[in-house]
Every structure is written in C-alpha cells, then in structure tokens.
N, C-alpha and C positions, 0 to 999 in steps of 0.2 A: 495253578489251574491244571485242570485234564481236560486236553484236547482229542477230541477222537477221529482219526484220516482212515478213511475207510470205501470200500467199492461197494460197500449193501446197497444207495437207494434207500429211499422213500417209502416206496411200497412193499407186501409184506412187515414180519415180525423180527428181523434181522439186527435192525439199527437199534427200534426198539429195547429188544429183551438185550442187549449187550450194553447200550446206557445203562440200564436198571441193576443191572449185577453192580457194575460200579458206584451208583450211588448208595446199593445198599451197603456196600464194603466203605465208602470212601461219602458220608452224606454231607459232610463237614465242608467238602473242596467242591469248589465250584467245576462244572462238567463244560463243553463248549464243545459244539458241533461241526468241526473246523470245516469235513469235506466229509458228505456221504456219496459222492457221486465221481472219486477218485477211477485213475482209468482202470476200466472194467478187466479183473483176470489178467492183470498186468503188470507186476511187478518192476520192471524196466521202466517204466513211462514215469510210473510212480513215484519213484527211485528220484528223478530228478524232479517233478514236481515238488514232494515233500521237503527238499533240502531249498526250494525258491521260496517256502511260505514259512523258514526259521525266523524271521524274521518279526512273525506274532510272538516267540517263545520267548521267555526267561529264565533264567537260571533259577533252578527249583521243580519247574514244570515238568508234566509229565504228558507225551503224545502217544497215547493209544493208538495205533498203527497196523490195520488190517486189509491187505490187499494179497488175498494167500488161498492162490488155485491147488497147493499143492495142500491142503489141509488132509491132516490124517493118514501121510506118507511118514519119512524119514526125517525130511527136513525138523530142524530142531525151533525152540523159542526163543527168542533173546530179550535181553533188557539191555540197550546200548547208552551209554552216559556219554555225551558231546558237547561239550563245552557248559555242564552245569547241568542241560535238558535229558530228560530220560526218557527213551524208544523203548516200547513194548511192541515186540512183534514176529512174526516169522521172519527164521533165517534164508530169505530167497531173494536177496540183490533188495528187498525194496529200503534198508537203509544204507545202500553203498556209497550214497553221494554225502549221506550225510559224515559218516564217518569217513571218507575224504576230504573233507574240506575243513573239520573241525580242527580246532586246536592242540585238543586236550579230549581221548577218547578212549575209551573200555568196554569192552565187550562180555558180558556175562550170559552163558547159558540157565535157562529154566528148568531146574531138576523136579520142579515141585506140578502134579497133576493132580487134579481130586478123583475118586473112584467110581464115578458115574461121568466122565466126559464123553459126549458126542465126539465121534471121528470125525464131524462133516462141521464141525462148530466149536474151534477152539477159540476163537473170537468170546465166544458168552463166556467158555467154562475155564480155559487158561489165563488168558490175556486181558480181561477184563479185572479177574480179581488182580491180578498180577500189578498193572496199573494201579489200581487200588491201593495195594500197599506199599508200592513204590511212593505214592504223593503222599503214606499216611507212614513212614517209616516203621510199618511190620515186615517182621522177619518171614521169610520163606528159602526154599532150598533151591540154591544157583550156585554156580562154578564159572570161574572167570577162564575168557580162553585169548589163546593172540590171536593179532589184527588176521596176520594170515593164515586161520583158520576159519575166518568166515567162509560164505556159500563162494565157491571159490570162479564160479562163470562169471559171476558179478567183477569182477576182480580185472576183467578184460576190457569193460565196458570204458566207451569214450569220456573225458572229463565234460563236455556237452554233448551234446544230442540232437542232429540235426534232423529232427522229425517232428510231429507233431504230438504233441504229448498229451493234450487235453482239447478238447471242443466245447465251449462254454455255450451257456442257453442261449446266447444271440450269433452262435455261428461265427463267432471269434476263435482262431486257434492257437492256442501256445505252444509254443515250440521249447525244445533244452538246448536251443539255443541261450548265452545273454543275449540281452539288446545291441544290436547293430548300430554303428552310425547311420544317419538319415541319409549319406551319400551313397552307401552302397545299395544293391539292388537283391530284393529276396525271389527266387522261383523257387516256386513249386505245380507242380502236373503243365509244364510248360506255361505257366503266369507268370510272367514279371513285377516286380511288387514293388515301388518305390517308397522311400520313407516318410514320416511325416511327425511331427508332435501328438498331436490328439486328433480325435474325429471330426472337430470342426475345422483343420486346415486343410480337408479334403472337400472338392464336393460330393453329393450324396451321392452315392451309387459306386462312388470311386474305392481305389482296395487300396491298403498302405501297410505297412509295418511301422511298431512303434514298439518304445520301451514301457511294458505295462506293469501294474502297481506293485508286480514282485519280481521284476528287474529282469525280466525275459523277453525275448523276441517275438511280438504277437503280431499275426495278421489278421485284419479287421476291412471292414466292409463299413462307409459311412452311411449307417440306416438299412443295413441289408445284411447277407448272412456270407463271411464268406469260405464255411464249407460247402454251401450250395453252387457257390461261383466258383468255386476251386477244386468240386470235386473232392474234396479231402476229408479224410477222416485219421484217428489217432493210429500212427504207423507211417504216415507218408509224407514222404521224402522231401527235408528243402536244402536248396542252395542260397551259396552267399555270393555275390560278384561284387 
C-alpha cells in the first residue's frame, strides 16, 4: 500500500492533486489516506506521531510523508527504508523517530526533479511521483547518504516528547510521550491528570490519561474536550509524577 501523512487538510486542492499524481504513476497500488491533518508546519510533533502509527505499515509499504514548512529552501528529499517500509519526504527532523527506533535503516537522497516543479509544492511534483515508483520498483536518481548526515537538529531531539503532539476532533491530546502507568499522575497547564483504562472508568466530565490505540500517552475528557479544560494546544508542556 501507499500511505499518505501529511499536514494539507481537507480543504483546498493540496490533498487532492498530490493523491492523483500518485495514482497516475502508481494506479495498480492501493493509496490510503493515513493523516491529512498531521501537526500543522511542524515537523517535530510529527516526527514522533509518524513513528506511533508504524504500526499500520508492512514491509513493502510505502508512506508518503509531507509535513514540510521549509519547501523550496535547501533542505533536500529522502527516501528512508526502515525495517522493510519506505519514507518519502523532506529531510527536516519529520523521519527522526522513525529512523531511531528501526532495526534496519538507509537513508537515500533524491537526485531526481522534473523541470516544471513548484517551489511551494514538492509534495505534488517530487514526492508524490517519487512514492510512486518506490511501491512500483522504477528507477529514478538517488544517492545513498549516512545516518549521520541527516538534518542534523533532529539529531538532539528527545527519544519521547513530553508535549502535546496532536489534538484530535474530540479535544483528546497525544502526547510523545508512551503510555504511563495508571499510578502515576500527568500535569499539564497546572491539571493534575490521574490514570484510567478507557472513558467509561471515569465519570463524565472527568479528565484521565490512558494508553491510546497507538501506545501513547493521551489525555481525554469523558464526554467533553479536554483542550478546552486544559487550556492546551499542540506544543504544551506535560509532566509525569
């Protein structure tokens, strides 16, 4: 399959015309819309989201992978191979976790542009065909580089991330944190957060932390939102006591 992570949204022609490149290259492989709504100009955030959701991936796979403020600067394209799966994306931190944690991983630069690319949209015009021919075994022009020649800030960054990484449509937030035990206690914007299994072992209105379907540390509101209760948005701050 070709999975595509990405920060475009819904609306607008962004998500759109960058599927469609790929099916026209690739009509044969099934496409799946993993995340259009990845943290927004965020690379960091992303970073550790993407490497919680490897979990859908198989070996063979290929994750179209676009969360890239810095489009049409310096930074280069990669194709990174990690335990079988293969990343298409900008070189800006957003596959650092993955290539941390993998087994087995290679990092190759994109030599190959076509001569009408958008500065503001390599998503459509690199990275899409790019994808493409990764899942469909054509040739294009890449160079392999070492690990430590990746975007090298990335490189500092913590093995988790005690912050909020993502705010889902019900006001639920994930953290790069894992999952906590249920004994310990989560704060954030001075909320203390005690643990729980799921939303029905709280009552309604109550906040908990749990271990959610991609083995991270969420905090959740039973029947309510709790960015709104906390204050919180993707960047702020939690502890663990």
């Amino acid at each position: 399959m070709i999975f595509v992570f990405s920060d475009f949204g819904v609306n607008g022609p962004y998500s759109g015309t960058m599927r469609s490149v790929v099916m026209r290259h690739a009509p044969d492989v099934p496409i799946c819309d993993l995340m259009c709504d990845a943290p927004d100009r965020n690379p960091k955030a992303a970073s550790y989201l993407l490497a919680a959701l490897t979990r859908e991936f198989q070996a063979g796979d290929v994750v179209l992978s676009v969360v890239d403020p810095g489009v049409g600067s310096a930074r280069q394209g990669l194709v990174v191979t990690a335990d079988g799966v293969s990343y298409v994306g900008p070189d800006n931190g957003l596959f650092e976790m993955i290539i941390r944690r993998a087994k087995k991983v290679s990092i190759k630069v994109i030599d190959w542009m076509t001569d009408d690319a958008s500065a503001s949209f390599h998503g459509r015009d690199i990275f899409a065909p790019v994808a493409a021919w990764v899942a469909t075994d054509q040739a294009f022009a890449l160079h392999p580089i070492a690990l430590d020649a990746r975007f090298g800030a990335a490189q500092d960054w913590p093995d988790e991330l005690a912050e909020v990484i993502y705010v889902d449509p019900y006001g639920n937030l994930m953290t790069g944190l894992s999952a906590r035990s249920l004994d310990e206690k989560i704060t954030i914007n001075a909320h203390i957060v005690s643990g729980a299994r799921t939303f029905s072992d709280v009552p309604e209105g109550s906040a908990f932390h749990y271990r959610n379907s991609i083995g991270l540390c969420e905090i959740a509101v039973n029947c309510g939102r709790a960015d709104k209760m906390m204050g919180a948005v993707i960047g702020s701050t939690v502890g663990v006591n």
